[in-house]
Structures are given as structure tokens and as C-alpha cells.
C-alpha positions as CSV (number, residue, x, y, z in Angstrom):
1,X,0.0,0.0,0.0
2,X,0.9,3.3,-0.4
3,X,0.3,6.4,1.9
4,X,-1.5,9.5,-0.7
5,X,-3.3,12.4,0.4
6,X,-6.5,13.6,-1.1
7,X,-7.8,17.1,-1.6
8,X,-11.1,17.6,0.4
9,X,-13.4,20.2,0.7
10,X,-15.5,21.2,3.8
11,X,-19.2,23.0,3.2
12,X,-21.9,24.4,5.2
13,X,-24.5,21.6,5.1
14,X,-27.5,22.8,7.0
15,X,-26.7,22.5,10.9
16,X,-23.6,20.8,10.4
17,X,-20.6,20.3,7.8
18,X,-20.1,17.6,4.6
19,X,-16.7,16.7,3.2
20,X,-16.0,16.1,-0.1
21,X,-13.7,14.5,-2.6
22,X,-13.2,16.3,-5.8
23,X,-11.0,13.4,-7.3
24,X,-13.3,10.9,-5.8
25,X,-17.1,11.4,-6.9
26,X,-19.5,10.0,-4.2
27,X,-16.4,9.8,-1.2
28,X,-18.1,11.9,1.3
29,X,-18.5,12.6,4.8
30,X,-20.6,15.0,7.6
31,X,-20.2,15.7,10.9
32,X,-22.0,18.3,13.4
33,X,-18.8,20.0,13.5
34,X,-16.3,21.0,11.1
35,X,-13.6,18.5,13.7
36,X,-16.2,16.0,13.4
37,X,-16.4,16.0,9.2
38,X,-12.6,16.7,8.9
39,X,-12.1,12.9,11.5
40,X,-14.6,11.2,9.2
41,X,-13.5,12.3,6.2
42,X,-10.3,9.9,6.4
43,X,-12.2,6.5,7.6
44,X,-14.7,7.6,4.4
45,X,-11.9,7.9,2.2
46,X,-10.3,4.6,3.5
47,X,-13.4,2.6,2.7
48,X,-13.9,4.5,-0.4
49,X,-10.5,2.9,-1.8
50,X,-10.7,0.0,-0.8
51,X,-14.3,-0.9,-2.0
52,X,-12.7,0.8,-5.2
53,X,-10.1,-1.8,-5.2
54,X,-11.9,-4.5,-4.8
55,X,-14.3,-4.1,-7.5
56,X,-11.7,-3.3,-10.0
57,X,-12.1,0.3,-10.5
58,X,-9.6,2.5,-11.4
59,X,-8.4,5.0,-8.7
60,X,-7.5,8.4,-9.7
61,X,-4.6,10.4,-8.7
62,X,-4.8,12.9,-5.9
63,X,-4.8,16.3,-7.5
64,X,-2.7,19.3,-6.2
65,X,-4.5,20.9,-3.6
66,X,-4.0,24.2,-5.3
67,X,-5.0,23.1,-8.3
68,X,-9.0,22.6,-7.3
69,X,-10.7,25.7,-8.6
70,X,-13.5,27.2,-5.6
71,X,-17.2,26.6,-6.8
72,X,-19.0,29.8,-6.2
73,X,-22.2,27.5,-5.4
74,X,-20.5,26.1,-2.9
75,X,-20.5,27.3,0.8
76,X,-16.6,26.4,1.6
77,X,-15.3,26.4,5.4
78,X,-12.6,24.5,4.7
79,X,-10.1,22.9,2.5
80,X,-7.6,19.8,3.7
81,X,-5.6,16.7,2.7
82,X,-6.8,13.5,3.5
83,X,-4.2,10.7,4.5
84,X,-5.2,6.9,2.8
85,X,-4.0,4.3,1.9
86,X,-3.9,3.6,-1.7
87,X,-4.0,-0.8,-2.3
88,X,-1.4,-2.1,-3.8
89,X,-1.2,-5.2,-6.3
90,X,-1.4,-8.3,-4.5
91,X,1.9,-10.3,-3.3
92,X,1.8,-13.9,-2.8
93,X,3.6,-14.9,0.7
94,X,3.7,-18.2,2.3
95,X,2.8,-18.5,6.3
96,X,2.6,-20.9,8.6
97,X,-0.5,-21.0,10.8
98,X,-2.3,-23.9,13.5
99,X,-4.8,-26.6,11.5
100,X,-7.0,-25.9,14.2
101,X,-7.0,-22.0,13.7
102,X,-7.2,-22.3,9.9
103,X,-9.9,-24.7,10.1
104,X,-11.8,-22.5,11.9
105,X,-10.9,-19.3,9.5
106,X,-12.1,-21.4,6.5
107,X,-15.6,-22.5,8.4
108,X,-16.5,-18.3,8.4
109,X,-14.5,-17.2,5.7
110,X,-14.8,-17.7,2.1
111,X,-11.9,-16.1,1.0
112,X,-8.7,-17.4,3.4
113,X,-6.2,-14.1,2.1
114,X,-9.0,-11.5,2.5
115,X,-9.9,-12.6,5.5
116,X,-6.1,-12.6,7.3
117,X,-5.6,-9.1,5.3
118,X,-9.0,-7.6,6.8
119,X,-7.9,-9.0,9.9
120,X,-4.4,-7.2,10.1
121,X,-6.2,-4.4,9.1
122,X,-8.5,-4.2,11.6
123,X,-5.2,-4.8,13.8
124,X,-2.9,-2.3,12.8
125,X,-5.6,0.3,12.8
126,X,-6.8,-0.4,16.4
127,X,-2.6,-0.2,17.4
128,X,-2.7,3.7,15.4
């Protein structure tokens, strides 16, 4: 994986704030507060590239913050970068593991690999 940062904007959204991605049409977040959105705005971007990943889409590059031109119909507050994690391709690795702990993995699981990597990911962000 690789560590990018996206462009997001923060807006006025009736009694709270929404986050958006311009590179990254329908990432979004909201939050009562403009702390709130900005802290959501990096677990929505997270999930947005991985779901993108996993269906095969193609992920764009993170534009220049500079670059993003203001939208006079938009009511900005805000403007930040977004740390994610961009997936990388695939790497096979071989791992030794207990029968009895891999039989249970492949009773729940119907993919063995995605289930040990969502697994360390669910590991490593719960040590951040």
C-alpha cells in the first residue's frame, strides 16, 4: 500500500458540515462539527479505496490541492488533505499458521487471504 493524500473540501451543510472529494465522486463525509467531518473524512476515504479496489475500479490520482478551482455555489469552510492508503497489487507470501485455527478461519470465511488481510487491518488500525 501506499500512503497519498486527497484534496477535500469542507461546506456548510445545513446544521452541520459535509466533506467532499473532488477526485473521488460520491467519497463523502458530515459531521455536526467541522472536527467531526474533517475525522470522518479519512475512515470515508479509506473505505472508499478499498471498496474501489476491490471491485476493480480504477483509482485516480490525488490532484494538487492548489489546483481545485472554488465553486462559487458552494458554501466552503474548509479545505484539507486527506491521508489513505492507496491498495497495492497483490503479493503472494507463504505463512505458517495452527490446522485448528485455519480450520476455523475457513468455516466463516470464504476467502482465506482476505480474511487474514481484513484481519491485520483491523489490527494495525486499532494499534494507530
Amino acid at each position: 500500500m501506499a500512503t497519498v493524500h486527497y484534496p477535500a473540501i469542507i461546506e456548510r451543510a445545513g446544521q452541520g458540515y459535509s466533506v467532499f472529494f473532488p477526485d473521488l465522486p460520491g467519497c463523502t463525509s458530515a459531521g455536526g462539527t467541522i472536527q467531526d467531518a474533517a475525522l470522518g473524512a479519512e475512515e470515508a476515504l479509506s473505505g472508499h479505496l478499498a471498496v474501489s479496489a476491490e471491485e476493480g475500479d480504477a483509482i485516480p490520482a490525488p490532484s494538487d490541492l492548489d489546483t481545485i478551482e472554488h465553486d462559487p455555489e458552494v458554501d466552503e469552510v474548509a479545505r484539507l488533505l486527506v491521508r489513505g492508503e492507496r491498495p497495492g497489487r497483490a503479493v503472494r507470501v507463504q505463512v505458517s499458521i495452527d490446522e485448528g485455527l485455519l480450520a476455523r478461519i475457513d468455516r466463516i470465511a470464504k476467502n482465506r487471504s482476505g480474511f487474514l488481510a481484513e484481519a491485520a487491518r483491523a489490527k494495525l488500525a486499532a494499534m494507530a
